[in-house]
Structure formats: C-alpha cells, structure tokens
C-alpha positions in Angstrom: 0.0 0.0 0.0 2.8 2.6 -0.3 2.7 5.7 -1.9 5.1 8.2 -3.5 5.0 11.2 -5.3 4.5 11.4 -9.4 7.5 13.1 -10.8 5.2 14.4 -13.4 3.3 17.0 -11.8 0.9 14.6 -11.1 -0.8 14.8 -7.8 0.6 12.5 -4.6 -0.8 9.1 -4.2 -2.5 9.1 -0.6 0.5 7.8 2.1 -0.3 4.4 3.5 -2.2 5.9 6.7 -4.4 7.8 4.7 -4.9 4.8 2.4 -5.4 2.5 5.9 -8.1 5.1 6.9 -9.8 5.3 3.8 -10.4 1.6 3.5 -11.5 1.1 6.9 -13.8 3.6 6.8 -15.4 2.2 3.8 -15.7 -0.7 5.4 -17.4 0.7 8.1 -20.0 2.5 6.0 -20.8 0.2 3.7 -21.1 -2.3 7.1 -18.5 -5.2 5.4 -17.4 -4.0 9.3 -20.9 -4.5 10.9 -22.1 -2.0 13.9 -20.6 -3.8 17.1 -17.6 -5.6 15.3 -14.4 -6.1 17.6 -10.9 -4.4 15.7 -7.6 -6.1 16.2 -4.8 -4.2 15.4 -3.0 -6.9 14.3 -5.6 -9.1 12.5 -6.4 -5.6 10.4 -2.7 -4.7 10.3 -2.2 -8.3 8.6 -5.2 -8.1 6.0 -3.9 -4.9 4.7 -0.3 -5.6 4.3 0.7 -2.7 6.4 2.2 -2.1 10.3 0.0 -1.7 13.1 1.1 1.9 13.2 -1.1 3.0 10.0 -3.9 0.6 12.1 -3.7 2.3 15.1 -3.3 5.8 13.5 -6.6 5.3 11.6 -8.4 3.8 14.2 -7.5 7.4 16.3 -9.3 9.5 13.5 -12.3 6.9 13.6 -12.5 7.3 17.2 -12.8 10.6 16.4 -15.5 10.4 14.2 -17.8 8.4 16.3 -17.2 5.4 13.7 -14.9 3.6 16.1 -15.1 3.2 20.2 -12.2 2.0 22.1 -12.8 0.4 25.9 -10.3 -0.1 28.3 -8.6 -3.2 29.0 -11.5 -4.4 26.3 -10.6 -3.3 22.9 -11.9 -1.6 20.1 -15.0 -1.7 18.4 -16.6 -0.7 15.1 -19.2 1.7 17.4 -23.2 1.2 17.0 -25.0 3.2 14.7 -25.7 6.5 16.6 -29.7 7.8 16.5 -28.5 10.9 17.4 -25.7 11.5 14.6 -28.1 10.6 12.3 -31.1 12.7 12.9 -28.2 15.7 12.7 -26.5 14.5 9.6 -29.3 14.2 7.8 -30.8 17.5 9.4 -28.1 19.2 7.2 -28.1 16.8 4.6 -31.4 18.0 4.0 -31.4 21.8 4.8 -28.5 22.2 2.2 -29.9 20.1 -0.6 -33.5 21.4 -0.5 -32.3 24.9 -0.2 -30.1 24.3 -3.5 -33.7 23.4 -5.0 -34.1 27.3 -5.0 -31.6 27.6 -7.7 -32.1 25.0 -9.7 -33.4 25.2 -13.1 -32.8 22.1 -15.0 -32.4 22.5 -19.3 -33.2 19.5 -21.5 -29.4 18.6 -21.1 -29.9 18.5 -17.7 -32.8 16.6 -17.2 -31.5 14.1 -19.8 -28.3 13.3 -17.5 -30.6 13.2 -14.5 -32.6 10.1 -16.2 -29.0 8.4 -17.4 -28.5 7.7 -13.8 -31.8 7.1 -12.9 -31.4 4.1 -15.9 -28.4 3.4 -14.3 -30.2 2.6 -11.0 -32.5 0.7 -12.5 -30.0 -1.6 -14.1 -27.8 -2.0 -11.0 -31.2 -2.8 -9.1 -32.1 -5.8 -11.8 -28.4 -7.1 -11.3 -28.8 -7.5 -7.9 -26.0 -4.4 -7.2 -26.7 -2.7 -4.0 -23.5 -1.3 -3.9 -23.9 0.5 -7.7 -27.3 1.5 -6.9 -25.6 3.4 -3.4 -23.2 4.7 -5.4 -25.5 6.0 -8.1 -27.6 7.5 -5.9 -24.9 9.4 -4.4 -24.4 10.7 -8.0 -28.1 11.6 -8.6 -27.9 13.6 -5.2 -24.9 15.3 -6.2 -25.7 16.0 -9.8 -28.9 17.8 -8.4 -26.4 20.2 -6.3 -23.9 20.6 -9.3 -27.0 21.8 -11.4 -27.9 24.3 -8.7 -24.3 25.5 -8.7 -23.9 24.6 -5.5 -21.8 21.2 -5.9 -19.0 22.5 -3.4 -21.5 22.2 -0.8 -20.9 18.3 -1.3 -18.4 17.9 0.8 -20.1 19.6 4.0 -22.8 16.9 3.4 -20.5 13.8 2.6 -18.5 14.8 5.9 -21.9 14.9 8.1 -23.2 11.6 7.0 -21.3 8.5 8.3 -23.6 7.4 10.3 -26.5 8.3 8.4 -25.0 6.1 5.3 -24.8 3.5 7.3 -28.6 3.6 8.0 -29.2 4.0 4.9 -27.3 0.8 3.7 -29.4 -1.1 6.4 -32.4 0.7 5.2 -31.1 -0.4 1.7 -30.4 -4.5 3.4 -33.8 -4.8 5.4 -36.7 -2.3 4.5 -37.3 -0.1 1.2 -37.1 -1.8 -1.7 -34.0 -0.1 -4.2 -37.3 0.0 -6.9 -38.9 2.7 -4.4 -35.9 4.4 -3.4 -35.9 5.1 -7.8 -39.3 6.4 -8.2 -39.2 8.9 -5.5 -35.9 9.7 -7.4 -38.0 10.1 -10.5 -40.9 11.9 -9.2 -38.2 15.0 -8.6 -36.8 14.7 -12.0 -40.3 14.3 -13.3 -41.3 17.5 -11.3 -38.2 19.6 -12.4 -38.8 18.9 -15.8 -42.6 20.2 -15.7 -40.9 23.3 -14.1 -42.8 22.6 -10.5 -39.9 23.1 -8.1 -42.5 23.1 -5.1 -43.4 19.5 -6.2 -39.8 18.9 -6.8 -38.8 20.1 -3.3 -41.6 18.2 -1.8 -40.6 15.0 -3.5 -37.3 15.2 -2.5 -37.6 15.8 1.5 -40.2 13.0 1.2 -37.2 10.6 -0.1 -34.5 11.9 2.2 -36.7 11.8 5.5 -37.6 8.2 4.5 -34.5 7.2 6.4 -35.5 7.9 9.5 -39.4 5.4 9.4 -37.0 2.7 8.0 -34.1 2.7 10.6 -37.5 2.9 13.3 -38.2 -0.9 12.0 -34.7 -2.1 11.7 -34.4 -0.9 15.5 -36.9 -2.8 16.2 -36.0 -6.0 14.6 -32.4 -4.9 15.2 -31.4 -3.0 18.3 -28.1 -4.8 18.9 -26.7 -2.5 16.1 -28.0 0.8 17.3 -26.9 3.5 20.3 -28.8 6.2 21.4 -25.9 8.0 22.6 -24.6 5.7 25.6 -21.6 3.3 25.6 -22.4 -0.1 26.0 -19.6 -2.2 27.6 -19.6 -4.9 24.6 -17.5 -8.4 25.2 -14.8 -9.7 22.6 -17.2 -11.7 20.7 -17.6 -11.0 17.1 -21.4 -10.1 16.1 -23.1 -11.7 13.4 -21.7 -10.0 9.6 -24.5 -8.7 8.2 -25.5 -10.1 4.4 
C-alpha cells in the first residue's frame, strides 16, 4: 500500500495511513465492518499488508469520528449506529440540498443526465448491485447540487453523514425496496422537468426523511446495532456480519 509522489506534476498518491483510513472507513459505512464488530490491530494490520502503526493511526481519526469506540482493557470496536448523529446528519443533509432546490433550473441537457443515472439505478437494481445503486444514488444527489451551482457544498454533506450512510445501507439491506428508493428519485426529476420546483422540493424531503421510518423498524427487529448516545460495555465476541 505505499505511496510516492509522481515526478510528473501529477498529484501525490494518498500515504499508506491515509490509504489505511480510507479503506477502513469504507468498510465501516458500507457495514463489510458490521455496527458492534471487535478491531484487532494486528488481524487488520495483517489483512492490509501494512504495520500496526497506520492501524492504530486510523483507528484514532475513527474514534474521532464516532465510527470507532475503544474500551479499556477491552478493545476496540466498530461503534453502533448513533440515532442521534443521524437525525443531525441528515438534518443538514437536508437543509442544504433542498435549499439548493431554490436555484435550480434544470435544461433539456440537464434533465436528460438526470434520467441516465436514474437508468443506471434501474439496471444495478435488476443485477442485484446494492453497492452500484448506493453509489449512483450518491451521484443523482450530487448532480442535483452541481445543477444548482452549489456542488462544493458536497463535501459539507459527505462529511456529516457517516452514520446516516450507514442507515441508509441497512435501510437499503432490510426495508425499502431499491425500486422505491428510484421512483421517488423520478418523481423529482419528473417534477423539475414540468418546471414545479415546489413538487420537486416536496418530493425530495419525502425521499430523504424516509430514512429515518425505516431505521424505526430495523431498531426494532435490530437494536443490537444501534446506540442512542450511551456506551455499552460490549465483550470480545464477534457479532453476526450482516449479508
């Protein structure tokens, strides 16, 4: 996994802690490391072809992003899906891409991209490609704040949302089926290009706010995997991997 710079101008591959931290934190978020999941140092250290100390290192900066909790004479653990950090990521997730709905006003070219990825979900959906289809939708969400000229703000939503994508993949695993998930998709496209951006706004917080009725029922069925803001003292035992 090391890295060097391109003589070329080119810009620097990532250095092997920022690659370490990268892949666990995928990981995490797409829940190949369920909620609950014990971390060995070494075990991860092995996997990855790397020291401990890139392990650790990354392990620190998960820590500090809620994703990873470390007890005491215990270990460390991939931490439990937080209610709390998701009700606030996706309090701004939604504040910034509905305002952008203000500004947008979508061309033919526009609205003709919009439905290339909404084909795209549809085609990762019939294969079976949960992974695509998150990844696609990520696209359909950004292209709607690139269109708005506001696609900088990106980043301040992709940094909030850990925890929210990781209900959203359970949401994706246990509740609303991908096929729902596209025609809410398509009723804002469909409303942007009749030129109602009330319907299109409407549409939209109606999809993003689903999150919050599914991960209520995967609770439920589930509430091993979530926190609501206390640290439970968990055992070395590995919990079940999701599938």
């Amino acid at each position: 996994m090391a890295t060097e710079k391109n003589g070329k101008g080119h810009a620097p591959r990532m250095s092997v802690r920022d690659q370490t931290l990268e892949t666990l934190r995928r990981r995490i978020i797409s829940l190949q490391l369920p909620p609950g999941e014990p971390l060995s140092e070494n075990e991860l250290a092995q996997e990855l072809g790397v020291s401990r100390t890139p392990v650790r290192e990354s392990l620190i900066l998960l820590r500090e992003e809620g994703l990873v909790q470390v007890f005491p004479q215990i270990g460390s653990f991939v931490s439990l899906v937080d209610l709390a950090r998701v009700s606030e990521a996706q309090f701004v997730r939604e504040a910034i891409e509905c305002a952008s709905m203000r500004d947008l006003s979508v061309d033919s070219e526009g609205i003709a991209g919009l439905r290339r990825i909404l084909q795209s979900q549809t085609d990762a959906d019939a294969g079976g490609d949960i992974e695509e289809f998150f990844r696609l939708d990520e696209d359909f969400h950004r292209e709607l704040l690139r269109l708005a000229g506001h696609e900088s703000a990106w980043a301040a939503v992709n940094s909030a949302k850990a925890h929210l994508d990781r209900a959203r993949r359970l949401s994706l695993l246990e509740t609303r089926p991908i096929s729902t998930l596209i025609q809410q998709h398509t009723a804002v496209v469909d409303a942007l290009e009749a030129n109602k951006p009330e319907d299109a706004d409407s549409s939209l917080r109606l999809h993003l706010r689903g999150v919050f009725d599914d991960v209520k029922r995967i609770q439920a069925a589930t509430p091993e995997l979530f926190s609501d803001g206390t640290l439970p003292r968990p055992s070395r035992r590995s919990v079940a991997r999701l599938s």
